[in-house]
C-alpha positions in Angstrom: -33.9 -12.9 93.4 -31.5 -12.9 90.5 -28.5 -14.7 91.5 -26.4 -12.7 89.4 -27.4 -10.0 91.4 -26.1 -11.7 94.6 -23.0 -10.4 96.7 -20.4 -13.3 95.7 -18.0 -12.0 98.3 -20.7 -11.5 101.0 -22.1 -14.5 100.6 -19.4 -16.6 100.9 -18.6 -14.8 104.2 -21.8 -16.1 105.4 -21.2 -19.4 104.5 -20.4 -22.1 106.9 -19.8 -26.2 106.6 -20.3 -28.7 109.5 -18.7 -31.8 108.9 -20.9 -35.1 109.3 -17.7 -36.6 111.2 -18.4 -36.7 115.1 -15.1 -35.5 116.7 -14.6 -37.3 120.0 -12.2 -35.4 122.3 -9.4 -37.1 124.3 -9.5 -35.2 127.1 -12.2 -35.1 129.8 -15.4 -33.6 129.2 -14.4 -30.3 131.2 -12.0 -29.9 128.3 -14.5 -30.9 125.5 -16.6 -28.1 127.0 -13.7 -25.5 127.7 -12.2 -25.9 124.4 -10.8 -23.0 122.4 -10.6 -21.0 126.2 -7.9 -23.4 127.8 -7.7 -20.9 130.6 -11.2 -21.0 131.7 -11.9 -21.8 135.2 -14.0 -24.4 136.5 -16.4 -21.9 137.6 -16.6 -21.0 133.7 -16.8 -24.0 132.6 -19.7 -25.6 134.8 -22.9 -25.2 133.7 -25.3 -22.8 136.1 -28.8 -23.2 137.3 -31.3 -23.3 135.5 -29.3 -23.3 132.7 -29.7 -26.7 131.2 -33.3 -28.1 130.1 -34.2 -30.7 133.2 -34.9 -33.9 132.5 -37.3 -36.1 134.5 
């Protein structure tokens, strides 16, 4: 592909960074996992059957 052929503006839309920092949360780990939706419920926030890979 020719990059001058490339959607500048799109592109950078697309574009994300993840920091290499590991944020620790101060909170409990119900908040860690609820953050960004303060007022999610417990029932929200805990995780279903089935839904997490078992580990034996």
């Amino acid at each position: 592909m020719d990059l001058r052929e490339l959607d500048l503006a799109g592109y950078r839309h697309r574009l994300g960074v993840v920091p290499q920092e590991a944020y620790l949360f101060a909170g409990t780990v119900r908040d860690a996992i609820a953050y960004g939706r303060e007022e999610a419920s417990d029932a929200e926030v805990r995780p279903r059957p089935g839904r997490w890979a078992r580990t034996r």
